[in-house]
DOBADREN-870502 format. One record per residue (C-alpha): x, y negated, z; residue in one letter. Coordinates in Angstrom, 2 decimals. Example, Ala and Ser with C-alpha at 12.3 -4.5 7.8 and 13.67 -1.06 7.14 Angstrom:
BEGIN
12.30 / 4.50 / 7.80 / A .
13.67 / 1.06 / 7.14 / S .
% end
This chain:
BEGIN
0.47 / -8.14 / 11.26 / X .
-1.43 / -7.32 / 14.70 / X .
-5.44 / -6.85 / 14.10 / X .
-7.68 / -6.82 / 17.16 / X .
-9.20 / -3.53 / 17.91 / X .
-12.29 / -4.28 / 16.94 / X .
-11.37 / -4.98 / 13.50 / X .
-9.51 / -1.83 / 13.41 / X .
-13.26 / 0.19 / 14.16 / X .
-15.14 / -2.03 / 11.75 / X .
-12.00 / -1.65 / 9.21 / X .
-12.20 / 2.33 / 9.14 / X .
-15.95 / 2.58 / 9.32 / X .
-16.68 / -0.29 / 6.36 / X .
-13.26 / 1.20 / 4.69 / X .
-14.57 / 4.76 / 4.50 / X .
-17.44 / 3.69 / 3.61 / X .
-16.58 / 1.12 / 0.23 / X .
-14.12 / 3.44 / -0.24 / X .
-17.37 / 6.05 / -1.13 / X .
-19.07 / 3.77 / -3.25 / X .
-15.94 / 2.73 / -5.19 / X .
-14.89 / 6.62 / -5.85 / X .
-18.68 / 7.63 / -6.63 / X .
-18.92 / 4.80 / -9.29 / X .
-15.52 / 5.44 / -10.96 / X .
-16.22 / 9.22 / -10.51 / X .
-19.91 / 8.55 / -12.40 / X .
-17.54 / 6.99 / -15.01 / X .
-15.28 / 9.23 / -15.77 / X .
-18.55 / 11.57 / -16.62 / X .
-19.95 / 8.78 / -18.93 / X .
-22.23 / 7.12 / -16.57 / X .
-21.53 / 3.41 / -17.03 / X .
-20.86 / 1.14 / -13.93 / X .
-24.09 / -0.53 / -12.38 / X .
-22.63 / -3.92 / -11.85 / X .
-20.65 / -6.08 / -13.74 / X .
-18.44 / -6.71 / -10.55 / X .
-16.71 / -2.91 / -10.55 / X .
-16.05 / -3.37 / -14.45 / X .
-12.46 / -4.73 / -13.74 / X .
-11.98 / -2.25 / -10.83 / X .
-12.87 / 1.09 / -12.86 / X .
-10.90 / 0.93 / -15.65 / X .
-10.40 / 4.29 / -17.04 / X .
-6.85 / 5.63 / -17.72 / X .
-5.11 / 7.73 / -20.35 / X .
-4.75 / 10.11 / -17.35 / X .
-8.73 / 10.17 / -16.32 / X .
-9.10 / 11.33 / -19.82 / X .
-6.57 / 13.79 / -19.67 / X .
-8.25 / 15.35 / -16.50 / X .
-11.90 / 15.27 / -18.10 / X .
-10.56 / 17.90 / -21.02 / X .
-9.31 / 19.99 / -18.54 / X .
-12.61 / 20.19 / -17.08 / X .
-11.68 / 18.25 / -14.12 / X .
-9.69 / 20.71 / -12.83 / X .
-12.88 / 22.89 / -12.47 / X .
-13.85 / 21.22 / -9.67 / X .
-17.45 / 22.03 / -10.14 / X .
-17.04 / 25.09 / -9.47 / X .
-18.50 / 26.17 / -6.68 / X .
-15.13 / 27.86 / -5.17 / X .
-12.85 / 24.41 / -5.66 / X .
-13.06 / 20.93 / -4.54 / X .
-16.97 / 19.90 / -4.45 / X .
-18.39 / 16.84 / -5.53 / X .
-21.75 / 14.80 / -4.38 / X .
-23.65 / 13.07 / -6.80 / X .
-25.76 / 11.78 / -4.57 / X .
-24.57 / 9.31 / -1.23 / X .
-22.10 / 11.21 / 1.13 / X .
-23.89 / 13.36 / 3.27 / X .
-20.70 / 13.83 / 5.63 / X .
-20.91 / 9.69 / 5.49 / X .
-24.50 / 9.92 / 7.22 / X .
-23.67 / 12.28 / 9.72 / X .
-20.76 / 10.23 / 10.93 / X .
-23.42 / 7.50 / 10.71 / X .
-25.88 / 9.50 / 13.19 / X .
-22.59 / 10.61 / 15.04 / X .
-21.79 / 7.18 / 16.10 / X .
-25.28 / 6.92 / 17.14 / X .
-25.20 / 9.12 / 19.13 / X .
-21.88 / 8.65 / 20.99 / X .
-23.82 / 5.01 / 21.76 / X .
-26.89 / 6.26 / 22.93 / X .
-24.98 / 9.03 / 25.24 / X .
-22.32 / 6.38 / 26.34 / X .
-20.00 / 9.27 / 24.99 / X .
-19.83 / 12.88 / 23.27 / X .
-22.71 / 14.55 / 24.85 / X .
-22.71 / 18.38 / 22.99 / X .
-26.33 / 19.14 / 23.64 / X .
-27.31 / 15.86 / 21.68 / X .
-24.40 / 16.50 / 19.26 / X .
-25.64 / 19.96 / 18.20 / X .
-29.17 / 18.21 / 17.90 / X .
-28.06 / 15.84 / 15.62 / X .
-26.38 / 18.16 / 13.58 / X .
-29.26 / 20.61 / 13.61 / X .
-31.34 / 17.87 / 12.40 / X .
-29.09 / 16.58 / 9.61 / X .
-28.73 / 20.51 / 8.59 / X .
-32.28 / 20.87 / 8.19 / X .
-32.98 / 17.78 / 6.45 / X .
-33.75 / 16.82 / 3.10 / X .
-30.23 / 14.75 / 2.95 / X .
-28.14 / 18.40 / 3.09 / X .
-27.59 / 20.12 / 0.24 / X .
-26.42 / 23.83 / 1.02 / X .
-25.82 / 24.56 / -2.62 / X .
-22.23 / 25.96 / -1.93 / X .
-21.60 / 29.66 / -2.17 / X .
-18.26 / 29.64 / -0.42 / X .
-19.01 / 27.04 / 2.79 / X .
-22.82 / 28.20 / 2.78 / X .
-23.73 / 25.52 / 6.33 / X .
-20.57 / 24.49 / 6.76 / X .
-18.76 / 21.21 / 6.04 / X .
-15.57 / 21.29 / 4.07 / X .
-12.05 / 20.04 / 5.54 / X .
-12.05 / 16.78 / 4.16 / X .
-16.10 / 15.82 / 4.89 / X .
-15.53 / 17.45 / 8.63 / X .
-12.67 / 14.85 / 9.02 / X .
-15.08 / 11.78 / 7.34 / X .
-18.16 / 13.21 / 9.89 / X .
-15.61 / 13.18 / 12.86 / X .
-14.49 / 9.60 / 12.03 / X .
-16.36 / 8.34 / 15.39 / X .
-14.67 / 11.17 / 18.00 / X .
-11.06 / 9.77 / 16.15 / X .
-12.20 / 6.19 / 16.96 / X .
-13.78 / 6.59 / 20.23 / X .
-11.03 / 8.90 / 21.92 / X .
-8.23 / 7.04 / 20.18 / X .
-6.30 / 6.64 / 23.14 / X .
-5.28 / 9.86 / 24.23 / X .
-3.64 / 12.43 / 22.19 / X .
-4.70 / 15.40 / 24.56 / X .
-8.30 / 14.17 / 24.99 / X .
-8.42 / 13.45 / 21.19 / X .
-7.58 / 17.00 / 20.30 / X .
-9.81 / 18.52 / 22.71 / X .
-12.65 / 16.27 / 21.81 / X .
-12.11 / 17.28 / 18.14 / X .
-12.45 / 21.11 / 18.44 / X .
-15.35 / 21.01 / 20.71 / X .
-17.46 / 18.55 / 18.17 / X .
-16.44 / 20.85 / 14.97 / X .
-17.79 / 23.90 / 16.95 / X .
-20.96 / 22.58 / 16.62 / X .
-20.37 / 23.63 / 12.63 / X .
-17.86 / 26.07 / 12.52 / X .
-18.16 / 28.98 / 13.84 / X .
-15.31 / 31.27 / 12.92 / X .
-11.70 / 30.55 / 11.46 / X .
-12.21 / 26.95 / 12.85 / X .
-8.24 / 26.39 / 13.22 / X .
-8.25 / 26.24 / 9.30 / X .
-10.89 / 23.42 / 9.37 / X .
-9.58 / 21.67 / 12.28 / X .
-6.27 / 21.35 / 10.66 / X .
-8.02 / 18.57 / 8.15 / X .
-9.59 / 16.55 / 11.11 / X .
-6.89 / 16.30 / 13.63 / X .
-4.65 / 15.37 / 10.90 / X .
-6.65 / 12.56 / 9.88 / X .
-7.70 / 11.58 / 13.18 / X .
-4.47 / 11.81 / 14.59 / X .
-3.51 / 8.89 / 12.08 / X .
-6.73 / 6.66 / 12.48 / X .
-5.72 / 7.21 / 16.72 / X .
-2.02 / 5.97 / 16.06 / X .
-3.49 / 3.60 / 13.48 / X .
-6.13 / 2.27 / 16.38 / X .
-3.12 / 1.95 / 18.82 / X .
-0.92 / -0.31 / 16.45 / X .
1.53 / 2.76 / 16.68 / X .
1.52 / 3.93 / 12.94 / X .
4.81 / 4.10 / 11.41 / X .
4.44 / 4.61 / 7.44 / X .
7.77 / 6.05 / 7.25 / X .
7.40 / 8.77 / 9.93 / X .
3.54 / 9.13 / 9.69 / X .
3.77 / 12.60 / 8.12 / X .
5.93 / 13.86 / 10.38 / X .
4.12 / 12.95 / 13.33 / X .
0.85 / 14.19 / 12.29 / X .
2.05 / 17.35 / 11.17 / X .
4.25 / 17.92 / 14.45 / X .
0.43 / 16.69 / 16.57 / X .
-1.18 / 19.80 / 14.06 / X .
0.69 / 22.14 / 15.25 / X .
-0.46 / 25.06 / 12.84 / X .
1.40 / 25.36 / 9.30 / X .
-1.09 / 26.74 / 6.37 / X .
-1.63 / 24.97 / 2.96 / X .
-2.99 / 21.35 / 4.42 / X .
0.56 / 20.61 / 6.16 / X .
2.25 / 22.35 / 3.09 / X .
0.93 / 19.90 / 0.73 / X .
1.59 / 16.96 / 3.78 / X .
5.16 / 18.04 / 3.41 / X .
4.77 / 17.29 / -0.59 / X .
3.04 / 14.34 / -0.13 / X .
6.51 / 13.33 / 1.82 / X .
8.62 / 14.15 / -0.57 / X .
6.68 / 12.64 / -2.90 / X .
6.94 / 9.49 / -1.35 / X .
10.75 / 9.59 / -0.60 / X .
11.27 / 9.98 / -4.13 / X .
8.78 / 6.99 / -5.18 / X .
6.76 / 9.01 / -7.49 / X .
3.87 / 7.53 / -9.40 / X .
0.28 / 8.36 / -9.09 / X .
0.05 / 10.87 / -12.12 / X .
2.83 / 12.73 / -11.14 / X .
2.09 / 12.67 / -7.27 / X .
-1.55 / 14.38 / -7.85 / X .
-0.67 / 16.86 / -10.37 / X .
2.13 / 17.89 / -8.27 / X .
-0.64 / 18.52 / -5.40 / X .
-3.28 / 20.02 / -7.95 / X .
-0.09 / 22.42 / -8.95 / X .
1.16 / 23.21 / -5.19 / X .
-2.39 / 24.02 / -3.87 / X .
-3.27 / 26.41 / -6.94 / X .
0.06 / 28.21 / -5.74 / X .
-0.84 / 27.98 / -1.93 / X .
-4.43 / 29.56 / -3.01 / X .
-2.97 / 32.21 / -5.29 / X .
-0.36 / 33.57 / -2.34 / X .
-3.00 / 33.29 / 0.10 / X .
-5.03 / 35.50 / -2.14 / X .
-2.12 / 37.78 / -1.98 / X .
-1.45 / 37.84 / 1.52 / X .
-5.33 / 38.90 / 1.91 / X .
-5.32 / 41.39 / -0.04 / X .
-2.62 / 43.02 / 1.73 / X .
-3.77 / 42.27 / 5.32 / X .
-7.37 / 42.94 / 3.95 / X .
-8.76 / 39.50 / 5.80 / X .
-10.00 / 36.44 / 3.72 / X .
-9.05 / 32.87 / 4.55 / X .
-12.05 / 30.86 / 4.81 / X .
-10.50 / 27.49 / 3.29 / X .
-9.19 / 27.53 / -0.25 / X .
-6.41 / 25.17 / -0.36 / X .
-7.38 / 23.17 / -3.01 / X .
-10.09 / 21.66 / -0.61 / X .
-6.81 / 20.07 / 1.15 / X .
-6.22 / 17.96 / -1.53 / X .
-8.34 / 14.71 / -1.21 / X .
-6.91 / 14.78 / 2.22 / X .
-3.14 / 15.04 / 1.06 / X .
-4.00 / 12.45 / -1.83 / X .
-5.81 / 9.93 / 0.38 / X .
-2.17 / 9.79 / 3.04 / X .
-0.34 / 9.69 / -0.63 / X .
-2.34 / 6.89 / -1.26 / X .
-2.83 / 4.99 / 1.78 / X .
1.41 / 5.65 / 3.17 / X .
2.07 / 4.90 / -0.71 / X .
0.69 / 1.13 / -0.13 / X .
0.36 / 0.53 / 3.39 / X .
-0.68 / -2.62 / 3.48 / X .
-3.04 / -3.01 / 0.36 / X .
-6.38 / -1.50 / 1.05 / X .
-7.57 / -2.76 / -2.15 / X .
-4.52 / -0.91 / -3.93 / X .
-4.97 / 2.19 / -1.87 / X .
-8.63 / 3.06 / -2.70 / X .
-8.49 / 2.06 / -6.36 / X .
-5.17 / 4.48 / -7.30 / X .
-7.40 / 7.34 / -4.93 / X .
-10.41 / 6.51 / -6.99 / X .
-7.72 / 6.97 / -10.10 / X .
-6.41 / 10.00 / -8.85 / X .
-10.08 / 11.52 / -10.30 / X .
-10.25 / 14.45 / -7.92 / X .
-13.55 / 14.30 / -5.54 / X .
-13.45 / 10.54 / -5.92 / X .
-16.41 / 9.75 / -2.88 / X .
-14.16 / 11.88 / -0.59 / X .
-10.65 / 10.86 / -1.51 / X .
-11.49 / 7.43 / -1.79 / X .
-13.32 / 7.27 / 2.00 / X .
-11.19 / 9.09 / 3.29 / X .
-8.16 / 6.58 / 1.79 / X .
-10.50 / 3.32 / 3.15 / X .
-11.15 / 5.01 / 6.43 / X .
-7.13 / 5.64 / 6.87 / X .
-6.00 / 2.32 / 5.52 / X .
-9.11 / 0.43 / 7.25 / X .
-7.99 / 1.38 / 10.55 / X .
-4.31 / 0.16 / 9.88 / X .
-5.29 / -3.58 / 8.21 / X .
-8.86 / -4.16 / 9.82 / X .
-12.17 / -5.36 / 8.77 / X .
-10.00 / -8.26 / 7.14 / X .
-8.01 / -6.43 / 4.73 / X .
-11.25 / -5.31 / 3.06 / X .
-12.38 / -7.50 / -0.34 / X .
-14.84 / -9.68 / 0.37 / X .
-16.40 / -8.61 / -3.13 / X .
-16.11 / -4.81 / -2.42 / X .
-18.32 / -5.81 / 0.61 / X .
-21.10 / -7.58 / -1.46 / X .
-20.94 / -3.80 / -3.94 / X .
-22.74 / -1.66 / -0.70 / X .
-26.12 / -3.74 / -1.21 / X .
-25.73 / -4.14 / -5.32 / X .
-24.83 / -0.69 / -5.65 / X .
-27.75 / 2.20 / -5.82 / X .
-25.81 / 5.14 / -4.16 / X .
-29.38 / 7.14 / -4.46 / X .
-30.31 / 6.24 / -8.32 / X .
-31.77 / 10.38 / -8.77 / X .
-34.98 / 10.12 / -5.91 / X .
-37.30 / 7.66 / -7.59 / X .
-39.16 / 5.00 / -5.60 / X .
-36.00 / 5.81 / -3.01 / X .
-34.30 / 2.70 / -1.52 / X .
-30.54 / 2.19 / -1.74 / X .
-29.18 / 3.47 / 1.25 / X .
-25.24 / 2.81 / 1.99 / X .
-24.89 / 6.16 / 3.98 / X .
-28.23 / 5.81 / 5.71 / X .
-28.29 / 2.46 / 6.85 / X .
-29.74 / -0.47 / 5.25 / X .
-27.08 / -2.43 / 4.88 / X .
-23.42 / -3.25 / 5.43 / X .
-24.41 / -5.45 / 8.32 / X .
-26.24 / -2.47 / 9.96 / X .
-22.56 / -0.70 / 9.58 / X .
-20.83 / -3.63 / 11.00 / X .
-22.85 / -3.30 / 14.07 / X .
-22.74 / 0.33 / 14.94 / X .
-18.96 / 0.00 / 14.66 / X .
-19.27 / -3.45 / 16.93 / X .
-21.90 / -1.10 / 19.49 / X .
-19.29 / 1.73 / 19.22 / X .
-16.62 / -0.35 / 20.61 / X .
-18.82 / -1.97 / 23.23 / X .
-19.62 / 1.12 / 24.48 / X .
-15.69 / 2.37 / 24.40 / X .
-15.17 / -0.97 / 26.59 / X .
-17.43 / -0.35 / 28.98 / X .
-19.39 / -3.49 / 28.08 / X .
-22.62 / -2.05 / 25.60 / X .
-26.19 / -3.14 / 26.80 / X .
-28.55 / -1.73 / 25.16 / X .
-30.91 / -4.39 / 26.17 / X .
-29.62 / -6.63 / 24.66 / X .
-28.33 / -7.86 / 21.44 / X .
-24.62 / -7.78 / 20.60 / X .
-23.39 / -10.95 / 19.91 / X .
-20.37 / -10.04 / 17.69 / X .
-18.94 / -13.50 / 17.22 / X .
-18.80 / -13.66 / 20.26 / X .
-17.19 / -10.17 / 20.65 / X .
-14.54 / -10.61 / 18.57 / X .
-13.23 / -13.92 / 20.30 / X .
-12.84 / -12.23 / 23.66 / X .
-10.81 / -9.05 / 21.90 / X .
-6.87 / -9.11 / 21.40 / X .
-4.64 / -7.10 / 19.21 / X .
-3.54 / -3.60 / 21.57 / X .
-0.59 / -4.68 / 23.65 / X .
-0.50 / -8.08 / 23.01 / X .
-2.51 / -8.85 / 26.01 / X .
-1.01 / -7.61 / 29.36 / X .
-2.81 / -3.70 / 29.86 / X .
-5.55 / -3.76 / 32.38 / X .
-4.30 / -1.91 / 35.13 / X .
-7.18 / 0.62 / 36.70 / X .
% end
């Protein structure tokens, strides 16, 4: 099925974004925190597996060194948020106003630096949710994509970067192919990994999440395959430093909502709802695995593919329930409708068509938008 483009950028922005609020309340579940709303009672159903995973700690993801998780709303979702902002009010990546924005979001009350081992830096997997907008907005070109990539995850990372960028070109790459109705499930891994062109642990544990697939294996056995592989990567990278007396900056393990969310998404292509309930299953860093599923399978089915109840969870759902007297915030805006409409001023201003003075009309919008290559190319 052929989605208009501007389905595709609502799809991965609202996808990434549900796909948060459905892994933080399942992941505030599986800690004995019982859903807010009667509507995600169905949805978050815990299995013999989530229990399993609880009494081993969780695989200690709370510590510090492994995967982290935020109980509060994704701060990596509000930067992407002020991202897209301000690739609309630049009319494109402007680095002086991108390094501003992230200065400002560093400094804020909405960052929490409580991690010993990225101190100001973003992780792999909440660098590729931040970069979301650069994926969508320079979707078109591989070349420009990649380039575009490593000069907006300067503005945070400073030195091994290549490990870090690894994470976002891989998922951008897909969202690009996604955005370009040129995603093929079957060969989707080897295409991204041959765009990457760097092997460490995140394209080791892509090549699992292959074989995985080829051999049709179920969730449970698919994520403690990938808990298993990256423990392995981490302890022979902690051999190989010793002997060559440098330290990686990434543990592997922080790979793995990244590899689970393709498992996830390639798993069941064409069922967004599937997708982002098995990643919310998984119970590894369920806000991060889960957006980063909905952001990856948003951009391949469109806005349309989304539940229209999941839709009607971002304004029932507190994501902020620990500030008192704060007001829900679905990541920083004030509504799902505010998110529909930076994605619909995002596109207008990849068209060529935004006016700021003015207000979008997006019915109107979306009548006068085709699927990619299903109109005749405008020829510059």
């Amino acid at each position: 099925m052929r989605h208009s483009l501007l389905s595709k950028f609502q799809g991965t922005i609202l996808g990434a974004v549900l796909g948060n609020v459905i892994g933080l309340q399942y992941q505030r579940q599986l800690v004995g925190i019982p859903a807010q709303t009667k509507d995600l009672l169905p949805i978050l159903q815990l299995t013999k597996y989530q229990q399993l995973t609880l009494s081993r700690a969780t695989l200690a993801l709370n510590s510090p060194s492994k995967i982290p998780i935020d109980q509060h709303s994704s701060g990596c979702g509000r930067l992407a948020v002020a991202w897209i902002q301000s690739l609309i009010r630049c009319n494109g990546l402007d680095l002086n106003d991108w390094r501003n924005t992230w200065s400002g979001f560093a400094k804020s009350e909405i960052y929490h630096p409580q991690r010993t081992e990225f101190q100001s830096l973003l992780n792999p997997g909440e660098s590729a949710i931040a970069t979301l907008p650069i994926a969508m907005f320079f979707h078109e070109n591989k070349a420009k994509l990649r380039e575009k990539i490593m000069l907006a995850t300067e503005v945070w990372q400073k030195q091994n970067g290549q490990e870090y960028e690894t994470g976002v070109l891989a998922v951008g790459f897909a969202i690009a192919r996604s955005l370009k109705q040129r995603l093929d499930p079957a060969t989707a891994i080897e295409q991204t990994i041959a765009y990457v062109k760097t092997d460490n642990a995140l394209t080791e544990l892509l090549l699992q999440v292959q074989i995985l697939l080829q051999q049709g294996a179920d969730l449970e056995t698919a994520t403690t395959h990938l808990c298993k592989s990256a423990t392995a990567l981490r302890e022979k990278q902690g051999e190989g430093d010793k002997k060559s007396q440098t330290k990686s900056i990434v543990n592997p393990e922080n790979f793995i909502p990244i590899a689970l969310a393709f498992y996830c998404f390639l798993n069941t292509p064409e069922d967004l709802r599937l997708s982002v309930v098995r990643a919310a299953r998984c119970g590894i860093a369920g806000q991060l695995t889960c957006a980063l599923t909905g952001a990856l399978s948003g951009a391949y089915n469109g806005a349309t593919a989304i539940p229209v109840e999941w839709r009607q969870l971002s304004s029932a759902v507190e994501l902020a329930p620990l500030v008192e007297g704060q007001e829900p915030l679905v990541w920083g805006t004030d509504s799902e409708l505010k998110l529909v409409e930076l994605a619909n001023n995002l596109f207008a201003v990849w068209a060529g068509v935004y006016n700021p003075s003015a207000s979008l009309d997006s019915a109107a919008l979306a009548r006068s938008v085709a699927a990619p290559y299903v109109i005749r190319p405008r020829k510059v």
